[in-house]
C-alpha positions in Angstrom: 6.7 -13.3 -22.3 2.6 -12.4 -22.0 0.9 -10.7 -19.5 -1.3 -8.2 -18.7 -2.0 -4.5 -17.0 -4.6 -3.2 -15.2 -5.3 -0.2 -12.7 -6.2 -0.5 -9.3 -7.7 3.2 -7.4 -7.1 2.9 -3.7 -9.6 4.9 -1.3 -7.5 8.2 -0.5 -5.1 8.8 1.2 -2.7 6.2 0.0 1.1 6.0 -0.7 2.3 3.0 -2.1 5.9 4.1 -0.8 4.7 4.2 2.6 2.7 0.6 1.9 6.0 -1.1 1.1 7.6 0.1 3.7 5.7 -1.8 5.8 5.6 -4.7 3.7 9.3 -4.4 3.8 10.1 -3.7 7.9 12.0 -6.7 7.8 16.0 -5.7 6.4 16.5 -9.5 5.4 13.0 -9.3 3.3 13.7 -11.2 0.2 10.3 -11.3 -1.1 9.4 -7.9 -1.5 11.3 -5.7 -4.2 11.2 -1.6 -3.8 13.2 0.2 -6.3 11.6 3.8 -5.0 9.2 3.7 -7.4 8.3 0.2 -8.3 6.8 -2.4 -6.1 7.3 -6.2 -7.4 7.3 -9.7 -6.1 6.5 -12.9 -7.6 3.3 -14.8 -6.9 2.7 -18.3 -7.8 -0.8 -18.8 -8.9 -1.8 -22.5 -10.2 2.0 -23.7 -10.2 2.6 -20.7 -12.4 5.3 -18.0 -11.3 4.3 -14.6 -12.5 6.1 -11.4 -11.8 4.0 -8.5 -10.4 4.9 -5.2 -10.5 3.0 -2.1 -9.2 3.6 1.2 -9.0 1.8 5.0 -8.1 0.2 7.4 -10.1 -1.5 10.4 -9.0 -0.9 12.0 -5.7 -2.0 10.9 -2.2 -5.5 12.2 -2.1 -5.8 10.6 -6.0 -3.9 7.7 -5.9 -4.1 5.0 -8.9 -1.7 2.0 -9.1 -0.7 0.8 -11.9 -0.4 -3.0 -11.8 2.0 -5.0 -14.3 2.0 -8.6 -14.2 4.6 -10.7 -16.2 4.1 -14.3 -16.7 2.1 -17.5 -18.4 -1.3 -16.6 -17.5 -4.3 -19.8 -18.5 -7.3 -17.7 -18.0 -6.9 -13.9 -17.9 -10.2 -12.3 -16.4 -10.0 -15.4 -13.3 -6.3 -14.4 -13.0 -7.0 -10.5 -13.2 -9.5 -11.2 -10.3 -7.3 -13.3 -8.1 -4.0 -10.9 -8.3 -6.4 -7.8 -7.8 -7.9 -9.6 -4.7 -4.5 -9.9 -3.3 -3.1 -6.7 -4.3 -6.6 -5.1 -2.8 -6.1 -7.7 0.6 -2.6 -6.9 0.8 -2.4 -3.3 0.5 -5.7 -2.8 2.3 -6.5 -0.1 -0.5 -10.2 -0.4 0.6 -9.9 0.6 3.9 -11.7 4.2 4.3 -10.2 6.0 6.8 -12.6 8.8 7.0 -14.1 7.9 10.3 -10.5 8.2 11.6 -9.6 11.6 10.3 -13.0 12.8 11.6 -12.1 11.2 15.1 -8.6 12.6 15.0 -10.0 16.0 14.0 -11.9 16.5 17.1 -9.7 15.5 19.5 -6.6 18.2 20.5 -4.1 15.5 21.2 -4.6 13.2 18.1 -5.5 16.1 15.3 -1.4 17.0 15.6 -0.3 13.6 15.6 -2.3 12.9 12.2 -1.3 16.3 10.5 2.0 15.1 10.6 2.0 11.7 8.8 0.2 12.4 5.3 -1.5 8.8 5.7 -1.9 6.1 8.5 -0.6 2.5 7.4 -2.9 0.1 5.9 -2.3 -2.8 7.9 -5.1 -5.6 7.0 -7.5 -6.6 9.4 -6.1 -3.6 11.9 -8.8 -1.3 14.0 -7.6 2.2 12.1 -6.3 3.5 15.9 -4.2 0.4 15.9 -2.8 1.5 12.2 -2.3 5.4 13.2 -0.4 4.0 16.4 1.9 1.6 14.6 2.6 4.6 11.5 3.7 6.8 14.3 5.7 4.6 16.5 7.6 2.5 13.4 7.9 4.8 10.6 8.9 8.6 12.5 12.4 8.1 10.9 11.1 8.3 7.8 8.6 11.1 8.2 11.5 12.8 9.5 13.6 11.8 6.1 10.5 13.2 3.8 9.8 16.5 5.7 6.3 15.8 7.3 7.3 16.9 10.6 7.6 20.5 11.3 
């Protein structure tokens, strides 16, 4: 079946494990695939079902996704465009968070808060305080699970 790859380079810091996560909160999610390394669900662009499937290269502070897409695809560079659009959208692998790091940095009770959690969750559309509060609140189980508390 035909299809195509691209890359996609997120603004640092990014995890695409900690992405899905939140992409998956729900446990009945029957959209969203994780595999612990591979990120897939199907789109339907122009009544045509392709199969997208993205995964991490590179660390957190140099993080490039590699993005596979399976399926009967009309026009390629229009296509390429959309699904990195939604990928970008979805993801929010655009959002700097520098401002938020230097914020956290000066303040003594939100510098040890961010030191523990490698990377606040992109959440799309979310004021970066309102991301850092939701990543600490939802996901400290799993920060717990990965070693990032001390």
């Amino acid at each position: 079946m035909p299809g195509i790859s691209f890359i996609l380079k997120p603004l640092p810091p990014f995890t695409l494990e900690l992405t899905v996560w939140a992409l998956r909160r729900r446990p009945n999610n029957e959209v969203d695939r994780w595999d612990g390394k591979n990120y897939s669900r199907i789109f339907v662009f122009e009544d045509n079902a392709v199969k997208v499937s993205v995964s991490q290269e590179g660390d957190l502070n140099k993080p490039k996704l590699c993005v596979e897409v399976i399926g009967e695809i009309s026009d390629l560079q229009t296509f390429k465009s959309r699904i990195s659009a939604t990928l970008v959208k979805m993801f929010s692998i655009r959002k700097d968070l520098s401002e938020f790091y230097s914020l956290s940095d000066g303040d003594k009770k939100l510098r040890p808060l961010a030191e523990q959690i490698p990377s606040p969750m992109h959440f799309h559309g979310l004021k970066t305080l309102q991301c850092f509060r939701r990543r600490i609140l939802g996901n400290s189980a799993l920060a717990e699970t990965k070693g990032w508390r001390s």
